[in-house]
Biopython code that builds the backbone (N, CA, C, O; Angstrom):
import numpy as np
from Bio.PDB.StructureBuilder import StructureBuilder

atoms = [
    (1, "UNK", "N", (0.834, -1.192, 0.000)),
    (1, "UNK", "CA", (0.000, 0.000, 0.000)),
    (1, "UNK", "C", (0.878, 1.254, 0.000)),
    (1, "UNK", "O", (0.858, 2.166, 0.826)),
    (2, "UNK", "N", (1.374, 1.173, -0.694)),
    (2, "UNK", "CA", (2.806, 2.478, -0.963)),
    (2, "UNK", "C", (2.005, 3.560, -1.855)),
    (2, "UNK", "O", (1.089, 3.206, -2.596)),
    (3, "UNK", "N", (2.324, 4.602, -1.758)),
    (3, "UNK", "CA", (1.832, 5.632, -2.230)),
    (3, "UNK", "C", (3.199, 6.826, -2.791)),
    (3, "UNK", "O", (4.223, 6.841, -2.108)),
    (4, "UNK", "N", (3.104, 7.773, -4.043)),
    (4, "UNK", "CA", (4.219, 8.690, -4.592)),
    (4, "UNK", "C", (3.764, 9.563, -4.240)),
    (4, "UNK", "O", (2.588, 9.782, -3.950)),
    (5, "UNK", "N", (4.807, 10.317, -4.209)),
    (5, "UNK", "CA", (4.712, 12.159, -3.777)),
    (5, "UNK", "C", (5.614, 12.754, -5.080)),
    (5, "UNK", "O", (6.799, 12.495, -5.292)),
    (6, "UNK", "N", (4.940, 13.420, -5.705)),
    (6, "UNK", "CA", (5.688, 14.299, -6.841)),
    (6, "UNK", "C", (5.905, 15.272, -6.186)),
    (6, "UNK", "O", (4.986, 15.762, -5.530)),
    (7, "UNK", "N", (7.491, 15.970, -6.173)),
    (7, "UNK", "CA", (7.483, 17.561, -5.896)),
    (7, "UNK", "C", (8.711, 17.660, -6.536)),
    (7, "UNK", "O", (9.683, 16.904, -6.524)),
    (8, "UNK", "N", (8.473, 18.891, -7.187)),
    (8, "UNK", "CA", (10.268, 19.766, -7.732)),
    (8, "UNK", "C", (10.751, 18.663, -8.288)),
    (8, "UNK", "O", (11.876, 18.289, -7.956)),
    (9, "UNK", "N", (9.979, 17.918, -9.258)),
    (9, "UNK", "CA", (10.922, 17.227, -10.577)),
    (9, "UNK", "C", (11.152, 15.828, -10.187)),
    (9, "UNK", "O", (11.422, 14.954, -11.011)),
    (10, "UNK", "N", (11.025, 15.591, -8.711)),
    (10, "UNK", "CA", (11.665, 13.771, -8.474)),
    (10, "UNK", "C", (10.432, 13.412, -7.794)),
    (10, "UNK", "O", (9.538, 14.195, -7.472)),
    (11, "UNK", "N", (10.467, 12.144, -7.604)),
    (11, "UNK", "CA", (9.223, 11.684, -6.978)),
    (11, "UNK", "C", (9.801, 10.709, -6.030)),
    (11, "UNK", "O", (10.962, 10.301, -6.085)),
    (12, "UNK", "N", (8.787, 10.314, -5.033)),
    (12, "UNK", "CA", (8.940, 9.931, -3.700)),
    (12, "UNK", "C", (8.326, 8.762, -3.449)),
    (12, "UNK", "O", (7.125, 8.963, -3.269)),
    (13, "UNK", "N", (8.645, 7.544, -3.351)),
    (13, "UNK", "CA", (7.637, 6.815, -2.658)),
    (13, "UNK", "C", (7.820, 6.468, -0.979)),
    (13, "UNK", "O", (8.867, 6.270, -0.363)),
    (14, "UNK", "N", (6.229, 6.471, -0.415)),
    (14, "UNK", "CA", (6.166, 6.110, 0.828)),
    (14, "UNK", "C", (5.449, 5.148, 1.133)),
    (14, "UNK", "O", (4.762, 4.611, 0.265)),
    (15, "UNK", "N", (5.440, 4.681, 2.517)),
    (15, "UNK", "CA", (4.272, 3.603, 2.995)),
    (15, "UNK", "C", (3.662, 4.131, 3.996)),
    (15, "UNK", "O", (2.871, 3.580, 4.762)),
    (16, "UNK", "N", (3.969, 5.040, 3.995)),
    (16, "UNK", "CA", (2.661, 6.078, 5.312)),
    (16, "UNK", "C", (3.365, 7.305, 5.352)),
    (16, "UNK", "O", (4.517, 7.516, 4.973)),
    (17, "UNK", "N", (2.553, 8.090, 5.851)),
    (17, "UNK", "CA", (2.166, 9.286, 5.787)),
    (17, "UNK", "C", (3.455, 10.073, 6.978)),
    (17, "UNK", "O", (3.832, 11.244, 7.014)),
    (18, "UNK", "N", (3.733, 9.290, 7.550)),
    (18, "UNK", "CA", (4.344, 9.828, 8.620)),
    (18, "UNK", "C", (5.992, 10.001, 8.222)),
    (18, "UNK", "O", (6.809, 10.870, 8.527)),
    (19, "UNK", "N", (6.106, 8.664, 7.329)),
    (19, "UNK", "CA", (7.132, 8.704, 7.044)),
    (19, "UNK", "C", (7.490, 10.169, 5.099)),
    (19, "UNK", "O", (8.414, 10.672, 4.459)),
    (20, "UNK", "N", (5.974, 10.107, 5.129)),
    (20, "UNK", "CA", (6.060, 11.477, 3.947)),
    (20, "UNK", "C", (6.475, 12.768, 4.300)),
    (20, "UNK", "O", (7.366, 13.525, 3.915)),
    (21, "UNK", "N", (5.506, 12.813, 5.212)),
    (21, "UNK", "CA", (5.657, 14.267, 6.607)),
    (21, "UNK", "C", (7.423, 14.159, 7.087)),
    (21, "UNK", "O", (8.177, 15.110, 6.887)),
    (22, "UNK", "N", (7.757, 13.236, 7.544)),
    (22, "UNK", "CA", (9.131, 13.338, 7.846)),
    (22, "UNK", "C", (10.405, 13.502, 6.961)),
    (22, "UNK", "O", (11.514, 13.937, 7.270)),
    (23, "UNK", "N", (10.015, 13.114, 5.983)),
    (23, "UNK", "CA", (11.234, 13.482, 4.637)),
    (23, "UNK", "C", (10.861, 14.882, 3.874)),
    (23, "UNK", "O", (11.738, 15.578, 3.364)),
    (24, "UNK", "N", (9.383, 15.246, 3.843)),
    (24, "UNK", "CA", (9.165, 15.902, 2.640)),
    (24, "UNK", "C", (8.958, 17.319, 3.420)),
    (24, "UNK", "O", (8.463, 18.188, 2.701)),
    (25, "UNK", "N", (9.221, 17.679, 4.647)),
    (25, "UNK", "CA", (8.668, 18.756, 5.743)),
    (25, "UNK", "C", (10.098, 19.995, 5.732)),
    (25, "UNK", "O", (11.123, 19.765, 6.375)),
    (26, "UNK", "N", (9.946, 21.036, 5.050)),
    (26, "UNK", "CA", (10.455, 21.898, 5.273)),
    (26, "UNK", "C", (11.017, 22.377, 6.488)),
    (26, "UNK", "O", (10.238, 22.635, 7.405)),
    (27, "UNK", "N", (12.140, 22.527, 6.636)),
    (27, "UNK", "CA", (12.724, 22.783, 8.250)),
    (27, "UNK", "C", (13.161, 24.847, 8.525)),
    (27, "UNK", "O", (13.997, 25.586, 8.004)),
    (28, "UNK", "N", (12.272, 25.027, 9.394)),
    (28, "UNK", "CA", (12.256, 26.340, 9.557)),
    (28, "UNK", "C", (13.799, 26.583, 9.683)),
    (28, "UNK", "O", (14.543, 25.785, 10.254)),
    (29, "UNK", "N", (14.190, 27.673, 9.143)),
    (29, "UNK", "CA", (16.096, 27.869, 9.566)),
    (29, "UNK", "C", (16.313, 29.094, 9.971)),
    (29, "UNK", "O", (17.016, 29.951, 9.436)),
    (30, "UNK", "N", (15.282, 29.193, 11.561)),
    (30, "UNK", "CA", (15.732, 29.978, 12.509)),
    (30, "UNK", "C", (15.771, 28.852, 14.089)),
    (30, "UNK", "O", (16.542, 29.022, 15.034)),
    (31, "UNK", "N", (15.180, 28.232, 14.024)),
    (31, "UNK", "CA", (14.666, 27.024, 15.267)),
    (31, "UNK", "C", (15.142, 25.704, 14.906)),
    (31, "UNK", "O", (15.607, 24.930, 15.743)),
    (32, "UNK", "N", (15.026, 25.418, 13.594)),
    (32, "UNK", "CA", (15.331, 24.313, 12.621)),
    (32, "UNK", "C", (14.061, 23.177, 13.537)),
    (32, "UNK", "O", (14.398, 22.325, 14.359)),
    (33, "UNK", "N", (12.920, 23.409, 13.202)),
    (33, "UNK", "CA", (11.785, 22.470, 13.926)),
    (33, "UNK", "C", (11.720, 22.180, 12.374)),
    (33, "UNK", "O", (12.136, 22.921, 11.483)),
    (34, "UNK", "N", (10.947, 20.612, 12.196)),
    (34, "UNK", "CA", (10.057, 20.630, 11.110)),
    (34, "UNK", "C", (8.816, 21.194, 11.021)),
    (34, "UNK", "O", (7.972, 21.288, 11.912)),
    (35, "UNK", "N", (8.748, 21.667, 9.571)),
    (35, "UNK", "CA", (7.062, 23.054, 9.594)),
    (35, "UNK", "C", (6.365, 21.636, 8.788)),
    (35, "UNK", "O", (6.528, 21.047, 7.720)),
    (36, "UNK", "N", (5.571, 21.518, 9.911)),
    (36, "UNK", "CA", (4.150, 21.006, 9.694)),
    (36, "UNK", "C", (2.637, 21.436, 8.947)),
    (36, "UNK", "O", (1.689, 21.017, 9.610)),
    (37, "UNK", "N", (2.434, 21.819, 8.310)),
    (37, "UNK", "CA", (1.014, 22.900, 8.161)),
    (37, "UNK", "C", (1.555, 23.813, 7.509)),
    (37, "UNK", "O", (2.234, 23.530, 6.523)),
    (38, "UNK", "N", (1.366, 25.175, 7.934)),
    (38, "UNK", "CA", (1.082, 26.504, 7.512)),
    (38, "UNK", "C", (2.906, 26.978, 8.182)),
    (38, "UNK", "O", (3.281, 27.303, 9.308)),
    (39, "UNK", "N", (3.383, 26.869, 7.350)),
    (39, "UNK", "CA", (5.210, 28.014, 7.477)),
    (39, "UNK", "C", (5.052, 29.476, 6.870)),
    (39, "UNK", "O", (4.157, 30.038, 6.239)),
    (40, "UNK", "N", (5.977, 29.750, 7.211)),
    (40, "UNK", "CA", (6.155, 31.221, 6.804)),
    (40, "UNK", "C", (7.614, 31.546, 5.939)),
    (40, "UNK", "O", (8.741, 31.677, 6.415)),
    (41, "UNK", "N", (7.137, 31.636, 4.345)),
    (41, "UNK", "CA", (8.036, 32.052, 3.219)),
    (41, "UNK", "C", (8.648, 33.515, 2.948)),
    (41, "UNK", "O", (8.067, 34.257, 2.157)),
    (42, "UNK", "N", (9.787, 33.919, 3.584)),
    (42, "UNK", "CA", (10.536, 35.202, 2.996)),
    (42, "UNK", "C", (11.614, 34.986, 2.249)),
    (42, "UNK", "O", (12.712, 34.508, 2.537)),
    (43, "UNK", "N", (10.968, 35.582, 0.798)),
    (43, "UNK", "CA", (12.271, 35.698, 0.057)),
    (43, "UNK", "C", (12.586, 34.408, -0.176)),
    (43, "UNK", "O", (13.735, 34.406, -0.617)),
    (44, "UNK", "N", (12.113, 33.182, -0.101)),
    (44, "UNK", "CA", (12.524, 32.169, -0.407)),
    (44, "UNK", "C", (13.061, 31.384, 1.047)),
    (44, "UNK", "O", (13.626, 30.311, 0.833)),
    (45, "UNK", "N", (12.979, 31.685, 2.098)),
    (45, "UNK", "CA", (14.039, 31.352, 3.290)),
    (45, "UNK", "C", (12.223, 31.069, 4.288)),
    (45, "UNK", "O", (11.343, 31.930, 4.307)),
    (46, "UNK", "N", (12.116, 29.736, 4.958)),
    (46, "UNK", "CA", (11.079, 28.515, 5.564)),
    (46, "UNK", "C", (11.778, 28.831, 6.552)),
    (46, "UNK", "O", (12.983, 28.748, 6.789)),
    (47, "UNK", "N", (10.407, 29.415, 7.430)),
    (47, "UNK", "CA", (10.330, 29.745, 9.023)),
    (47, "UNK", "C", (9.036, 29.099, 9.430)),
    (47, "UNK", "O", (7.971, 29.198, 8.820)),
    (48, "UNK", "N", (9.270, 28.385, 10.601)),
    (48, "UNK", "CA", (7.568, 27.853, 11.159)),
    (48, "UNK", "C", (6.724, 28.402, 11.732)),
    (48, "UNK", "O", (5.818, 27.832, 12.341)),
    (49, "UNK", "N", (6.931, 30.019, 11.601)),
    (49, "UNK", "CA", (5.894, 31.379, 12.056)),
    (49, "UNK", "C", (6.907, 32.565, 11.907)),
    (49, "UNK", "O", (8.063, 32.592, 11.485)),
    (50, "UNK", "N", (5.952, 33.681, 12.471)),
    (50, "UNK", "CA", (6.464, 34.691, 12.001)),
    (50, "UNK", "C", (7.437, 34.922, 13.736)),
    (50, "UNK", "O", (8.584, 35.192, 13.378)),
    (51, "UNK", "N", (7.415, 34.917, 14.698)),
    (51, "UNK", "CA", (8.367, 35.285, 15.375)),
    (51, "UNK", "C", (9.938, 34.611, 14.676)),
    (51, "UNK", "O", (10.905, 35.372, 14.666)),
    (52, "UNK", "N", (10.085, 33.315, 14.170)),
    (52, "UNK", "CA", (11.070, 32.868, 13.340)),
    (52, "UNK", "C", (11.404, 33.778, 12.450)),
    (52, "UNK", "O", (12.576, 34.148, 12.521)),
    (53, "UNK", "N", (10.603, 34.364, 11.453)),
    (53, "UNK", "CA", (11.110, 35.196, 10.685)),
    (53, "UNK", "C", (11.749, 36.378, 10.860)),
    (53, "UNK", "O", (12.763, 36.852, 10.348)),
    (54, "UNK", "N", (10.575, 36.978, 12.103)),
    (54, "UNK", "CA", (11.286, 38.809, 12.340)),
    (54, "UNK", "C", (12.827, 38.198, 13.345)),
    (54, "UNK", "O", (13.598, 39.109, 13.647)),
    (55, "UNK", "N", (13.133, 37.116, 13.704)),
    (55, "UNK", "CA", (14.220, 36.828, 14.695)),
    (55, "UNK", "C", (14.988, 36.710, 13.834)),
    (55, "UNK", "O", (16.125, 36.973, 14.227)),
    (56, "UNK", "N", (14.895, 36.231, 12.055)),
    (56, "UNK", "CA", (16.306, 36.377, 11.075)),
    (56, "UNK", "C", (15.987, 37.711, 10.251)),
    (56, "UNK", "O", (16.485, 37.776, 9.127)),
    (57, "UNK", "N", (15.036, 39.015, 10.794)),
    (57, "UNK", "CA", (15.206, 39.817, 9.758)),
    (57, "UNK", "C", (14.297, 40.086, 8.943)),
    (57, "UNK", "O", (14.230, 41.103, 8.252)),
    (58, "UNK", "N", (13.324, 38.933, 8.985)),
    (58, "UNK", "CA", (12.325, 38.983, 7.944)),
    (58, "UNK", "C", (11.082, 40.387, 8.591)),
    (58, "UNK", "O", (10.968, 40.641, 9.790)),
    (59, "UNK", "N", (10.330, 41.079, 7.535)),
    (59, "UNK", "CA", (9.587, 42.163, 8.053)),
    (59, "UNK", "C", (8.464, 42.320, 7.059)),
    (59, "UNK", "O", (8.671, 42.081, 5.869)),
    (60, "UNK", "N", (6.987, 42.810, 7.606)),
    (60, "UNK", "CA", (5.833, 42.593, 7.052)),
    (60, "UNK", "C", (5.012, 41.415, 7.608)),
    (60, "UNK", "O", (3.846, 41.172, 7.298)),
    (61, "UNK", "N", (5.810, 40.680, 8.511)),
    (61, "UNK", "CA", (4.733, 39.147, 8.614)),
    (61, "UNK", "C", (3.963, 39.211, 10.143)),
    (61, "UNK", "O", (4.517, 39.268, 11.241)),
    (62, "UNK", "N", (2.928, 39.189, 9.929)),
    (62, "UNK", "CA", (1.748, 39.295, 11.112)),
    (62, "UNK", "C", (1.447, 37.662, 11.603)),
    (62, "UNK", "O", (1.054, 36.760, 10.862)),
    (63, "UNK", "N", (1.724, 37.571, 12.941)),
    (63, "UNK", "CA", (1.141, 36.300, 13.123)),
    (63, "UNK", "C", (-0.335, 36.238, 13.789)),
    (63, "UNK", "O", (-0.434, 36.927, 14.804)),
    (64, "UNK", "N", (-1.541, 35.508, 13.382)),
    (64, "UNK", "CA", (-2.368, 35.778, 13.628)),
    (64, "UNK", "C", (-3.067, 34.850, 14.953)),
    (64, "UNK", "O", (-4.227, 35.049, 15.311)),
    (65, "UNK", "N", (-2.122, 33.762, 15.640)),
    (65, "UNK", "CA", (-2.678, 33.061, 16.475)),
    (65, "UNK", "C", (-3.051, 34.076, 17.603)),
    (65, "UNK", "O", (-2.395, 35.112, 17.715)),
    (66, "UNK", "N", (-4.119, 33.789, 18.460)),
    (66, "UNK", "CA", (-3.993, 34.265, 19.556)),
    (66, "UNK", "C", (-4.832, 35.460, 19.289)),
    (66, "UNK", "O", (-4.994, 36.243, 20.225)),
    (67, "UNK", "N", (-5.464, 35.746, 17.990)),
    (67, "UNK", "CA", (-6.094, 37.252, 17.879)),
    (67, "UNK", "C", (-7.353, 36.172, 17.819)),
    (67, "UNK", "O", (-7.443, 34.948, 17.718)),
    (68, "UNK", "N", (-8.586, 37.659, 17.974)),
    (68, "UNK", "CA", (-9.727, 37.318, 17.711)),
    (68, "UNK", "C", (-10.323, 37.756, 16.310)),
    (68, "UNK", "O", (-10.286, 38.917, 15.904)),
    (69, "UNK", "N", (-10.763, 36.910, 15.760)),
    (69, "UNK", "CA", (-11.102, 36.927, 14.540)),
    (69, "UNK", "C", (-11.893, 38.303, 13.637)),
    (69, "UNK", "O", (-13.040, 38.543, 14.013)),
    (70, "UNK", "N", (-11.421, 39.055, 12.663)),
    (70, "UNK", "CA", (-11.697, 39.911, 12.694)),
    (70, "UNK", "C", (-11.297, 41.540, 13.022)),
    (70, "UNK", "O", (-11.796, 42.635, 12.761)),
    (71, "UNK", "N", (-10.089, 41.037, 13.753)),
    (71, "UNK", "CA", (-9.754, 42.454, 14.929)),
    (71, "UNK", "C", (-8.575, 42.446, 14.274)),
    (71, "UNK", "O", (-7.698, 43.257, 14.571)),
]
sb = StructureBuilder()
sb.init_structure("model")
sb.init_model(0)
sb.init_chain("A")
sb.init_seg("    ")
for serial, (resi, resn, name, xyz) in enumerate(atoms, 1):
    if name == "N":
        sb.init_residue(resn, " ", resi, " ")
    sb.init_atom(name, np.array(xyz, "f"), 0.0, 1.0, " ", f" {name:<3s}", serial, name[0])
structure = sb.get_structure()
C-alpha cells in the first residue's frame, strides 16, 4: 500500500504518511523544527511562524494566532 509524492521534478515513494511528513517537511532555519502545516516564506528562506522570521530579519509578517477573529 505504498503511495508517490511528486514535488520539484523527483518523486517519492512512501508507505505512510508519517514517514512522507518526515522526509518531505520543510525545516524552519531559525529554530530548525520541522514546519508542519502553515510556514512562513521570505524571500525564499522557511520559518515555522512569524516570530522565526522577524528573529532572522524577515519584516511585514503578522502572526495571527492568539487574535480574535476579525480584529
Amino acid at each position: 500500500m505504498s503511495f508517490e509524492v511528486h514535488a520539484q521534478g523527483a518523486v517519492h515513494v512512501f508507505d505512510c504518511f508519517e514517514c512522507a511528513v518526515h522526509r518531505m517537511a520543510p525545516i524552519c532555519e531559525h529554530c530548525r523544527v520541522q514546519i508542519i502545516g502553515h510556514g512562513v516564506d521570505v524571500d525564499g528562506h522557511w520559518y515555522c511562524g512569524a516570530h522565526c522570521a522577524k528573529a532572522e530579519g524577515g519584516g511585514g509578517i503578522v502572526d495571527r494566532v492568539g487574535s480574535a477573529a476579525g480584529a
